[in-house]
N, CA, C and O atoms as a Tripos MOL2 file, in Angstrom:
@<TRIPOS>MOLECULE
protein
  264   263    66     0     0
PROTEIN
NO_CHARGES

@<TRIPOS>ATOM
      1 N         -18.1070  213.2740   32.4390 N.3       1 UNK1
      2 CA        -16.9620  212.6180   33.0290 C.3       1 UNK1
      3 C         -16.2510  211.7230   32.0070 C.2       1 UNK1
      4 O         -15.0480  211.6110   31.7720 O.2       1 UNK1
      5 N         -17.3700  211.0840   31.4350 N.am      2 UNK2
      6 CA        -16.2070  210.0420   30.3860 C.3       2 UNK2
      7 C         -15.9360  211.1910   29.2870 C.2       2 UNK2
      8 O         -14.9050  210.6650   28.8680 O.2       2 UNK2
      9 N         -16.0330  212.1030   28.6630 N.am      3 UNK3
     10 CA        -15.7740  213.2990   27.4500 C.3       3 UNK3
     11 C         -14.4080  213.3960   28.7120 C.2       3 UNK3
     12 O         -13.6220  212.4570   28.5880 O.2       3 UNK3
     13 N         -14.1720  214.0540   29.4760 N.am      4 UNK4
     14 CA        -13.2000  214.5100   30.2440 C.3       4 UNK4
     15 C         -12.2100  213.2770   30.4310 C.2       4 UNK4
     16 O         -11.0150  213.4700   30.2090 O.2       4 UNK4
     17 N         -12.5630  212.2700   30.7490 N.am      5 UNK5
     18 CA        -11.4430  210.9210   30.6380 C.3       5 UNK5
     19 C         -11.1840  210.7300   29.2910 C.2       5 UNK5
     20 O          -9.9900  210.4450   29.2070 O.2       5 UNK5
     21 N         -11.6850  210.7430   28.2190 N.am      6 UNK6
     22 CA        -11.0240  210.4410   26.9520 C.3       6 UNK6
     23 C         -10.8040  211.4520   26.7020 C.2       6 UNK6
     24 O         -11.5400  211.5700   25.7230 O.2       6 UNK6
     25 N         -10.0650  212.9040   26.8720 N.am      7 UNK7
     26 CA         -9.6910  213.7290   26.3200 C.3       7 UNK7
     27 C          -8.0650  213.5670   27.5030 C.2       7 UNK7
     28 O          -6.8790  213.5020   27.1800 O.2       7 UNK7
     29 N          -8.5730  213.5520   28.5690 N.am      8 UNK8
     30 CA         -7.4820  213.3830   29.1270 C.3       8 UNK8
     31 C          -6.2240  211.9420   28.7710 C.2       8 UNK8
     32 O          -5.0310  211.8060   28.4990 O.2       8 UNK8
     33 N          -7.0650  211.3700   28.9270 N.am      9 UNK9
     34 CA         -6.0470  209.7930   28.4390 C.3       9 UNK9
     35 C          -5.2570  210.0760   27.1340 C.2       9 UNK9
     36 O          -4.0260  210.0770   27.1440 O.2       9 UNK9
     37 N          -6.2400  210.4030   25.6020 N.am     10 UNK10
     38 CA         -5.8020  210.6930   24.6130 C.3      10 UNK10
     39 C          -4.6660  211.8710   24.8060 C.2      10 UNK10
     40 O          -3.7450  211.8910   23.9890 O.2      10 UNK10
     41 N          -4.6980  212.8270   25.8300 N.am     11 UNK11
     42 CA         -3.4240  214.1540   25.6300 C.3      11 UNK11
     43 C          -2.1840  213.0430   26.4250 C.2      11 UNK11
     44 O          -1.0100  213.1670   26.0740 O.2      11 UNK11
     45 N          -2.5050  212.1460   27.3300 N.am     12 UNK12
     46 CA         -1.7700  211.3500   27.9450 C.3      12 UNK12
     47 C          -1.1690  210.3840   27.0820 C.2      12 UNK12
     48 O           0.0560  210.3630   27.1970 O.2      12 UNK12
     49 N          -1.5830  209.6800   26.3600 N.am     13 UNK13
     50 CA         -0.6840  209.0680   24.9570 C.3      13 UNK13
     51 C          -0.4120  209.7780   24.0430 C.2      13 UNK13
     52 O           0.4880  209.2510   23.3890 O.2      13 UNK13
     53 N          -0.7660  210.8690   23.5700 N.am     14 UNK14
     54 CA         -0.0660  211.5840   22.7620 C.3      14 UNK14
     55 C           1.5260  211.8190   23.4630 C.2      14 UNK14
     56 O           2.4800  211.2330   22.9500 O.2      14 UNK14
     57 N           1.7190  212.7020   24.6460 N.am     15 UNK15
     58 CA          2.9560  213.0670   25.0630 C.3      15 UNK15
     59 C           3.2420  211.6080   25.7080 C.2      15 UNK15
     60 O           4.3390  211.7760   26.2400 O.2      15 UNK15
     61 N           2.9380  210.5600   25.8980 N.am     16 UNK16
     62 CA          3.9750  209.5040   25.6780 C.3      16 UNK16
     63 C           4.6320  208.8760   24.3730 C.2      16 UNK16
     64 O           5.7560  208.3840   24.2790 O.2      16 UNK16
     65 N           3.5710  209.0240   23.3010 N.am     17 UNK17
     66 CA          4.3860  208.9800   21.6770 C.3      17 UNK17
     67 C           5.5160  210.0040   21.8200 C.2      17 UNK17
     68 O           6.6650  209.5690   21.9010 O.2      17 UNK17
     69 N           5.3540  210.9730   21.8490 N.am     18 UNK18
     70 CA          6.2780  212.2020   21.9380 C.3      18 UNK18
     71 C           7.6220  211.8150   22.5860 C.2      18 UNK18
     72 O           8.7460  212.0240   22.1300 O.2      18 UNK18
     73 N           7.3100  211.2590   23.6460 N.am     19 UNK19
     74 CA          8.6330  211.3270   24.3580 C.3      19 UNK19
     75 C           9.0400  209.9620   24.1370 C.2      19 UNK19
     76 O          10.2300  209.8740   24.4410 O.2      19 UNK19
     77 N           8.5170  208.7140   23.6900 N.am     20 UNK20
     78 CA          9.0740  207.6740   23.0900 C.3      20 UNK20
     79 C          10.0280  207.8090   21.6370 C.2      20 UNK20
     80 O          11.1090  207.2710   21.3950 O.2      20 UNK20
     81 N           9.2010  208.7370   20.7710 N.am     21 UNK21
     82 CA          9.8110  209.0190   19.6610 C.3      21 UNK21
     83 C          11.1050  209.6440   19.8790 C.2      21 UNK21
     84 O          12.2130  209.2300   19.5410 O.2      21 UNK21
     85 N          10.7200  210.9340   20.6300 N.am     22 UNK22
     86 CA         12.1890  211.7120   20.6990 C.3      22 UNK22
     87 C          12.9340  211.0850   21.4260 C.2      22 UNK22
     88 O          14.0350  211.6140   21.2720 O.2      22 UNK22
     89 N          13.0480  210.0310   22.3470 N.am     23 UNK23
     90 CA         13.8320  209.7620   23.3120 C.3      23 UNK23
     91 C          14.9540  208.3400   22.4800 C.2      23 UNK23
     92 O          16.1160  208.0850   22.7970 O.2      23 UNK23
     93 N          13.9840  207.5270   21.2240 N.am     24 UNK24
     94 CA         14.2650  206.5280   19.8800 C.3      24 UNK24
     95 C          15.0490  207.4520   19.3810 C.2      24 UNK24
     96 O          16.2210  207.0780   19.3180 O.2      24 UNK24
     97 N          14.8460  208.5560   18.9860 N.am     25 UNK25
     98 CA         15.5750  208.8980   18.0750 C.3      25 UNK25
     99 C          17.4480  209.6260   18.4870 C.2      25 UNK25
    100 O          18.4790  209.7310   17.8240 O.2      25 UNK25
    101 N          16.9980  210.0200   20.0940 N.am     26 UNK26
    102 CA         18.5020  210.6360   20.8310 C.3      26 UNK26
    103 C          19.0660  209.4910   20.9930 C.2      26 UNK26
    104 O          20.2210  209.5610   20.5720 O.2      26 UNK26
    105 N          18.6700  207.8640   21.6350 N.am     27 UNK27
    106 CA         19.0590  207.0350   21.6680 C.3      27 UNK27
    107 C          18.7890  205.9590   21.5960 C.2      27 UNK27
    108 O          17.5760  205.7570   21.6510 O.2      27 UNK27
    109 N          19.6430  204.7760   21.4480 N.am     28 UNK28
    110 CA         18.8260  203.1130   20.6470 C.3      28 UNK28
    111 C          18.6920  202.6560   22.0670 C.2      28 UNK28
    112 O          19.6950  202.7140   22.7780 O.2      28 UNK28
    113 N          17.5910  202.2180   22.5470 N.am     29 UNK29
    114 CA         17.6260  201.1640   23.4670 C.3      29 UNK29
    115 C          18.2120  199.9910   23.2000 C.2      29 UNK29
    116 O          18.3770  199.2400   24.1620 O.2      29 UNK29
    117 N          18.6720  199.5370   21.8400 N.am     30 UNK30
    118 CA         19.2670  198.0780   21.7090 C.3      30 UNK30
    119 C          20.1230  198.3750   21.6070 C.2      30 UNK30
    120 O          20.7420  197.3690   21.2610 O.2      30 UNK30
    121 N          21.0960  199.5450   21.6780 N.am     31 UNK31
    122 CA         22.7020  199.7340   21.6370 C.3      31 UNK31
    123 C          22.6000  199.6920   23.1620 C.2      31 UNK31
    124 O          23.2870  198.9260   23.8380 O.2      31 UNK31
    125 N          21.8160  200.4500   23.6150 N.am     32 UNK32
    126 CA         22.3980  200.8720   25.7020 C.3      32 UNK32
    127 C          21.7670  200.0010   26.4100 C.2      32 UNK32
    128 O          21.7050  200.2640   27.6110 O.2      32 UNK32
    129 N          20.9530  198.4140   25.8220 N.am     33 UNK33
    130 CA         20.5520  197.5680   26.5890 C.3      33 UNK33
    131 C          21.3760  196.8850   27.5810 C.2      33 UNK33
    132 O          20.9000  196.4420   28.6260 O.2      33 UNK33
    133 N          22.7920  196.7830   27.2150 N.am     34 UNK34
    134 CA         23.3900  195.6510   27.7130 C.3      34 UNK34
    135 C          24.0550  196.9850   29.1780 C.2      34 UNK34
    136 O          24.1180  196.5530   30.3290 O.2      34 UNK34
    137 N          24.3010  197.8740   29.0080 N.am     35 UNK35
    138 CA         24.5500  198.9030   30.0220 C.3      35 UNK35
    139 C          23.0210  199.4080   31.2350 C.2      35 UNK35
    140 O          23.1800  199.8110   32.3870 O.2      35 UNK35
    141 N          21.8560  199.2510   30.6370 N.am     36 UNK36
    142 CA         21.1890  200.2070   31.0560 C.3      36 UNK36
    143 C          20.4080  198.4890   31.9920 C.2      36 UNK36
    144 O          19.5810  198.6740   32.8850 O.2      36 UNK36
    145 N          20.7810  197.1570   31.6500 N.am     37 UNK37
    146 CA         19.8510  196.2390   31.8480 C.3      37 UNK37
    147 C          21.0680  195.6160   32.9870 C.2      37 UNK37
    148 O          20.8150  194.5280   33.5040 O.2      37 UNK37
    149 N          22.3450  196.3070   33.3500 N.am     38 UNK38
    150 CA         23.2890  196.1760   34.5810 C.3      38 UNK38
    151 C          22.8490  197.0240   35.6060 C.2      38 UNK38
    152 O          23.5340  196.9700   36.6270 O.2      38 UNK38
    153 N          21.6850  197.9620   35.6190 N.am     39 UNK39
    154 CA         21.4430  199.1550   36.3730 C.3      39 UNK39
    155 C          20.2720  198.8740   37.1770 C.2      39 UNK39
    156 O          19.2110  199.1520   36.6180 O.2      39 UNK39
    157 N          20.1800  198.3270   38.5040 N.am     40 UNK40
    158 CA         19.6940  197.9620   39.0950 C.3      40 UNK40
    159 C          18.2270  198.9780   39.1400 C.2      40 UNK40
    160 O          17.1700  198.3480   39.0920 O.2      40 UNK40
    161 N          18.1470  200.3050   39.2160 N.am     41 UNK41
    162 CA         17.1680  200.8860   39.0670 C.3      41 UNK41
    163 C          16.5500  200.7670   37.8580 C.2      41 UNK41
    164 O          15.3540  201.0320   37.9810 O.2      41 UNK41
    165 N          17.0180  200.3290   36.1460 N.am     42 UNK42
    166 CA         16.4590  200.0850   35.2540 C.3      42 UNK42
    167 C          15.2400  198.7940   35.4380 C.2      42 UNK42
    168 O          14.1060  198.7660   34.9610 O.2      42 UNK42
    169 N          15.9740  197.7160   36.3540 N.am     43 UNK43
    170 CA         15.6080  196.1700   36.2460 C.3      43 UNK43
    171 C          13.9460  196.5810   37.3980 C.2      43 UNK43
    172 O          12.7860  196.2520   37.1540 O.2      43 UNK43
    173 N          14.4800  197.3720   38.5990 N.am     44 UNK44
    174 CA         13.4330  197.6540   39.2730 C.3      44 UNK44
    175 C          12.0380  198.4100   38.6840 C.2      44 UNK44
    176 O          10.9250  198.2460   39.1840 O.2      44 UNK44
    177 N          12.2950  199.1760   37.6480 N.am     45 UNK45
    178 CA         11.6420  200.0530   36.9190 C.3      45 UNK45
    179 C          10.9720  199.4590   36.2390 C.2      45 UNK45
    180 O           9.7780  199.7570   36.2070 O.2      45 UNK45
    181 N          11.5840  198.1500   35.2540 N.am     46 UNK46
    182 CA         10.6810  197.4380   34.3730 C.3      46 UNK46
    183 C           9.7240  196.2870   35.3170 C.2      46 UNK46
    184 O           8.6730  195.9150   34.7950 O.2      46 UNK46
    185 N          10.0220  195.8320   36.4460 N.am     47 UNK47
    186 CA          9.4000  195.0770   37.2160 C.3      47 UNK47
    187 C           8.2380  195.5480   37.6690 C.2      47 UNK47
    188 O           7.1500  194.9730   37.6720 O.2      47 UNK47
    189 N           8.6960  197.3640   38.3190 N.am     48 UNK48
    190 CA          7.5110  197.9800   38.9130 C.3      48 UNK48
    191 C           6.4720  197.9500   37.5750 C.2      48 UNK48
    192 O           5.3490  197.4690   37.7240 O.2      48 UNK48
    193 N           6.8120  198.3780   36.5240 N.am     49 UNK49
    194 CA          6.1430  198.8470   35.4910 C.3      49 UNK49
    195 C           5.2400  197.5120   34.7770 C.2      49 UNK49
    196 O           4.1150  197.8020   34.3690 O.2      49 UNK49
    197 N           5.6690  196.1870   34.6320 N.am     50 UNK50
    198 CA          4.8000  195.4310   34.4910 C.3      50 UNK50
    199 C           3.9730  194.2730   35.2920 C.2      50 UNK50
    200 O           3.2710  193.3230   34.9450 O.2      50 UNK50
    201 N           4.5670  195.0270   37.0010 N.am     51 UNK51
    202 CA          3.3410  194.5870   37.9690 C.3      51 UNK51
    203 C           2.2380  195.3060   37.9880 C.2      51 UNK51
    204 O           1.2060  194.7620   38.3800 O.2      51 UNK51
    205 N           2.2240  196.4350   37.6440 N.am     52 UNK52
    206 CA          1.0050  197.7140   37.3670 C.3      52 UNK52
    207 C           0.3480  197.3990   36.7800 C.2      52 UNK52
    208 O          -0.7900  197.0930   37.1360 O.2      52 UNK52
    209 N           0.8370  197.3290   35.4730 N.am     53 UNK53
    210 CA         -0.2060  196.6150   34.3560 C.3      53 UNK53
    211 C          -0.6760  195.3070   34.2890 C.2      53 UNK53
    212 O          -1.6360  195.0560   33.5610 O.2      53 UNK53
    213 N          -0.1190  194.4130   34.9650 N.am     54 UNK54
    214 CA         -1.0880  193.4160   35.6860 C.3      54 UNK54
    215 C          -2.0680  193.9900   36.5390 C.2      54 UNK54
    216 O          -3.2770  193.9640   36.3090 O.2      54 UNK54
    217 N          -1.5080  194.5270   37.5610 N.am     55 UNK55
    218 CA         -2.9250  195.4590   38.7090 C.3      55 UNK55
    219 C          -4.1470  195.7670   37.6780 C.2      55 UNK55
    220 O          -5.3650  195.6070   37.7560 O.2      55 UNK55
    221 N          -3.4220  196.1940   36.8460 N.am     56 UNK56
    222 CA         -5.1940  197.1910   36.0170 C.3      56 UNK56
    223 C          -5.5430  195.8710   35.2380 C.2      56 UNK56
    224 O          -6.7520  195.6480   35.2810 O.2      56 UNK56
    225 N          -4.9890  195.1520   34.7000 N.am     57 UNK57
    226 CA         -5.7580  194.1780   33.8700 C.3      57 UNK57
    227 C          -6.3780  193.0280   34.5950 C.2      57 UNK57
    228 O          -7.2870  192.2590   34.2860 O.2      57 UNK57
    229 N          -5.7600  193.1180   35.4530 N.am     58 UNK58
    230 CA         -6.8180  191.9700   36.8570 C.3      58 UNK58
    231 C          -7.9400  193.1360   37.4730 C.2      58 UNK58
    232 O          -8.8700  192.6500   38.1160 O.2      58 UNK58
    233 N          -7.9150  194.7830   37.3050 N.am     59 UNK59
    234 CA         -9.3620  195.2970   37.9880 C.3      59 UNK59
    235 C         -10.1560  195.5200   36.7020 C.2      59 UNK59
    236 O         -11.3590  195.7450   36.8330 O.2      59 UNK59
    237 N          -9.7710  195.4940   35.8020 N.am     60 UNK60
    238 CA        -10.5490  195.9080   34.7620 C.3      60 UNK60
    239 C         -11.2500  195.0870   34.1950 C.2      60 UNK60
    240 O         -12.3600  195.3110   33.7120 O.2      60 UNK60
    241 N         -10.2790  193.3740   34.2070 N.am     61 UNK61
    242 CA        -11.1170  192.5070   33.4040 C.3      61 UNK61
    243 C         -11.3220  191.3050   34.2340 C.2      61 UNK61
    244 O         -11.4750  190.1420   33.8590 O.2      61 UNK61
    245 N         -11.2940  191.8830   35.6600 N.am     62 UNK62
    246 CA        -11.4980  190.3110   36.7620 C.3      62 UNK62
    247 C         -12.5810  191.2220   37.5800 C.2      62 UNK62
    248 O         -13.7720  190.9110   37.5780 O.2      62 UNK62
    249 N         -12.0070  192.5640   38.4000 N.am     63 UNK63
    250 CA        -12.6380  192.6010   39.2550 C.3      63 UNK63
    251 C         -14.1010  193.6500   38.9830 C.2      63 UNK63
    252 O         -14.9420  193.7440   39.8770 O.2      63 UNK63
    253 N         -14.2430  194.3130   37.8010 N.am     64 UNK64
    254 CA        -15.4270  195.0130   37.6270 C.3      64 UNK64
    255 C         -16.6010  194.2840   37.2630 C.2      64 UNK64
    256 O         -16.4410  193.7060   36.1880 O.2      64 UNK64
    257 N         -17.6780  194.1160   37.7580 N.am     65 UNK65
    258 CA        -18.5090  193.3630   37.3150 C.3      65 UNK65
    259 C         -19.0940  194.0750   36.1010 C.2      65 UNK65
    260 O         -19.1010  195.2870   35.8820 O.2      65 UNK65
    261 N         -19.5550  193.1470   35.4020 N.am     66 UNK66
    262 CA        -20.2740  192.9570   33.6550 C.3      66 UNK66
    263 C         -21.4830  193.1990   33.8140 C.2      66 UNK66
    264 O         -22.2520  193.1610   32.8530 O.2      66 UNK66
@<TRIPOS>BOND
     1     1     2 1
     2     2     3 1
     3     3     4 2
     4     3     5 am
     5     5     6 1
     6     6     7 1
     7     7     8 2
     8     7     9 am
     9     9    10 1
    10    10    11 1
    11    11    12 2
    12    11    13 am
    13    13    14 1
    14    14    15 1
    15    15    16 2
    16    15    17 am
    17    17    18 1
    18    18    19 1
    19    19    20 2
    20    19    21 am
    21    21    22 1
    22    22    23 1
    23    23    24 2
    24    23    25 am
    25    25    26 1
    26    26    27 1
    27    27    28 2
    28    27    29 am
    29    29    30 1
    30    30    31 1
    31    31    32 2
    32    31    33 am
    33    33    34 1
    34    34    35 1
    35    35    36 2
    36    35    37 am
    37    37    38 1
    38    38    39 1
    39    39    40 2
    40    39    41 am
    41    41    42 1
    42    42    43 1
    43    43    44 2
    44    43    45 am
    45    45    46 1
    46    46    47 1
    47    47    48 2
    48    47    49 am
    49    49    50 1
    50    50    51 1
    51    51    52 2
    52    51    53 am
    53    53    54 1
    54    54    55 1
    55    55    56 2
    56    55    57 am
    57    57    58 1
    58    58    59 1
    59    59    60 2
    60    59    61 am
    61    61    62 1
    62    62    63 1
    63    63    64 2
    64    63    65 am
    65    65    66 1
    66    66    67 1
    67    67    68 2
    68    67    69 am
    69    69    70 1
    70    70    71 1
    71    71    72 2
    72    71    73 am
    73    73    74 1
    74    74    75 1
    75    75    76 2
    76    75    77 am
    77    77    78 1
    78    78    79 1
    79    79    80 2
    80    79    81 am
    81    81    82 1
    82    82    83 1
    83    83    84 2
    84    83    85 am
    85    85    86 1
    86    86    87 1
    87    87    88 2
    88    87    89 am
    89    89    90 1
    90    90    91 1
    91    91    92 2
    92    91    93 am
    93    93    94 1
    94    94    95 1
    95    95    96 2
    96    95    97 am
    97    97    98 1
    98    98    99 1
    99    99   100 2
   100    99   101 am
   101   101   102 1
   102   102   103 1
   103   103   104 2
   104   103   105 am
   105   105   106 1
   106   106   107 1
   107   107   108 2
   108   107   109 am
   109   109   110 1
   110   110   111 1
   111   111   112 2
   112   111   113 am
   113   113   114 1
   114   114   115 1
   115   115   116 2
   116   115   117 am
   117   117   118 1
   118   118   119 1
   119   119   120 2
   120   119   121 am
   121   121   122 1
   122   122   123 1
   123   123   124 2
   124   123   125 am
   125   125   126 1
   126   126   127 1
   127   127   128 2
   128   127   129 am
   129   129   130 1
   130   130   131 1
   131   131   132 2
   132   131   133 am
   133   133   134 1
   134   134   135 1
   135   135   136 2
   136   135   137 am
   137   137   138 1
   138   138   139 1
   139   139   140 2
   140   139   141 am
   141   141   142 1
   142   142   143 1
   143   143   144 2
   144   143   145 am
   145   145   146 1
   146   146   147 1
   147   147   148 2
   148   147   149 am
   149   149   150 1
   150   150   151 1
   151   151   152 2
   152   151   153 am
   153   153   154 1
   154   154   155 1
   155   155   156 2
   156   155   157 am
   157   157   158 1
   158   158   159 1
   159   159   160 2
   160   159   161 am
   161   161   162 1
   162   162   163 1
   163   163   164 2
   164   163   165 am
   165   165   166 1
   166   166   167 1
   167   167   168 2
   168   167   169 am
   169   169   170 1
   170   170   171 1
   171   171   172 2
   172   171   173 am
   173   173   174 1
   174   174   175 1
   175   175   176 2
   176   175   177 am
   177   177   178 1
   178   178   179 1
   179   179   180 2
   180   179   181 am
   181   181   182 1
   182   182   183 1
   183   183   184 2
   184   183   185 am
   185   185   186 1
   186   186   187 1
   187   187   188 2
   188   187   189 am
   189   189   190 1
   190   190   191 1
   191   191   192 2
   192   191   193 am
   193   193   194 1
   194   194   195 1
   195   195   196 2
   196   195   197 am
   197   197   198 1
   198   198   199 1
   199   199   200 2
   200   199   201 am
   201   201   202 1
   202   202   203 1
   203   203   204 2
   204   203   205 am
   205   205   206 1
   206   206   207 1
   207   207   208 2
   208   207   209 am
   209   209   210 1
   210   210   211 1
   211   211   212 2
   212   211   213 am
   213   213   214 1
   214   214   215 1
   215   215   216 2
   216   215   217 am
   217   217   218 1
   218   218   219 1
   219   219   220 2
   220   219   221 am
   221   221   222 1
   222   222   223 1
   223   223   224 2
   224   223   225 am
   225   225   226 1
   226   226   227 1
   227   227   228 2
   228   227   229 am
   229   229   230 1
   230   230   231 1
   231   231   232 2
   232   231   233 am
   233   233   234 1
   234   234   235 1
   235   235   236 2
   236   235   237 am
   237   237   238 1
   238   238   239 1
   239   239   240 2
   240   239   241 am
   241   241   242 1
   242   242   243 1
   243   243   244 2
   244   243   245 am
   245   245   246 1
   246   246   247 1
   247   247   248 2
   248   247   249 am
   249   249   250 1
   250   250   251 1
   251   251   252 2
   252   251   253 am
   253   253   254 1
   254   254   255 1
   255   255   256 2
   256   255   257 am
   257   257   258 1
   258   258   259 1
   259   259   260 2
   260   259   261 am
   261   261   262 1
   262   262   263 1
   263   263   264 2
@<TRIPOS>SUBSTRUCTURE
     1 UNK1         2 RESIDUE 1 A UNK
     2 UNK2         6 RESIDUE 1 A UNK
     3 UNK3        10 RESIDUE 1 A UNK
     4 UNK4        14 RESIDUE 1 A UNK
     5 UNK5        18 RESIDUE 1 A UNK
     6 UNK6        22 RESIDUE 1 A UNK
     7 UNK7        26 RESIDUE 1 A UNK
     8 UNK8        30 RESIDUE 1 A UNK
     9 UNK9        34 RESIDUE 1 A UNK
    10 UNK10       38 RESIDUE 1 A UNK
    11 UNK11       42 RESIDUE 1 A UNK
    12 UNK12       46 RESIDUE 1 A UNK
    13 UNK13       50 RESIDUE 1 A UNK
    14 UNK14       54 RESIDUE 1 A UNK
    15 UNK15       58 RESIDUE 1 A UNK
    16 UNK16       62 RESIDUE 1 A UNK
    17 UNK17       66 RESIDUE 1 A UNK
    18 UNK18       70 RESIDUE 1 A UNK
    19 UNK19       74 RESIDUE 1 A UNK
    20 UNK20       78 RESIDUE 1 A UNK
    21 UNK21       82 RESIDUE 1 A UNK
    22 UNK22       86 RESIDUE 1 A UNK
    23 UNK23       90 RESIDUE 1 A UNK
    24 UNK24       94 RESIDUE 1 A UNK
    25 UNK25       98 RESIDUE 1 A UNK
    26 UNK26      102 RESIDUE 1 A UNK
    27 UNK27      106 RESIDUE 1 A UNK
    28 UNK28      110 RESIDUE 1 A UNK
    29 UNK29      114 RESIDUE 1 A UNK
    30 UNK30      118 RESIDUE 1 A UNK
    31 UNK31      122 RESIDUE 1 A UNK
    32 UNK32      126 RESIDUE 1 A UNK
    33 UNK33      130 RESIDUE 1 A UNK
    34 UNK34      134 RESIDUE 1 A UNK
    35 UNK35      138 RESIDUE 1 A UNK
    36 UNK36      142 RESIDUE 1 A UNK
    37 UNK37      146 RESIDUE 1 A UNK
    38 UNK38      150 RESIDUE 1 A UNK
    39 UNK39      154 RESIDUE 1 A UNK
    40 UNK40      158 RESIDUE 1 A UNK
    41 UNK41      162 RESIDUE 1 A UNK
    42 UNK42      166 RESIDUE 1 A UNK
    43 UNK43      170 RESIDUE 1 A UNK
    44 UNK44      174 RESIDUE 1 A UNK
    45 UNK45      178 RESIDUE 1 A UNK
    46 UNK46      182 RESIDUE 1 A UNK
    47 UNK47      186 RESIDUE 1 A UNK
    48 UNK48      190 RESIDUE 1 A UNK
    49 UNK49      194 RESIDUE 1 A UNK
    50 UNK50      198 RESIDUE 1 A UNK
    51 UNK51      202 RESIDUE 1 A UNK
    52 UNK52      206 RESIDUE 1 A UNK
    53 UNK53      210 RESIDUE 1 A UNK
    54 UNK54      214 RESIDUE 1 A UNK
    55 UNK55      218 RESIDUE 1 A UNK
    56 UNK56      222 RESIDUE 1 A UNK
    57 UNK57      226 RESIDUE 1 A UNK
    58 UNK58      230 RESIDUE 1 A UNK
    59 UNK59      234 RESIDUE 1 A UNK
    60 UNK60      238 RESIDUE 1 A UNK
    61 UNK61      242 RESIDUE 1 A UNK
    62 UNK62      246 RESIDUE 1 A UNK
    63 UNK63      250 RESIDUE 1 A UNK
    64 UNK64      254 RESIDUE 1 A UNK
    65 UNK65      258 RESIDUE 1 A UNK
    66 UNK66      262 RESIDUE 1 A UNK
């Protein structure tokens, strides 16, 4: 099970490099910030996205016991 979770996670950050890179290179997030940060679904997106990662870092390093 853990061989199968680190193979999976690792193919899972690989194609997020992938699509960070190619997506840097079609376009600047610091040119389309001031457009893309008026877009109410952008603002919701980054909110959802770093209440999540609070969720996992409060089960991972609060709620699993040691």
């Amino acid at each position: 099970m853990v061989a199968f979770l680190k193979v999976s996670l690792s193919l899972i950050w690989v194609f997020m490099v992938y699509v960070v890179v190619s997506t840097s290179l079609e376009s600047s997030l610091f040119k389309e910030w001031d457009y893309l940060g008026s877009i109410p679904w952008m603002r919701a997106t980054l909110w959802d996205f770093y209440a999540n990662v609070l969720v996992i870092f409060l089960w991972v390093e609060i709620l699993q016991p040691k």
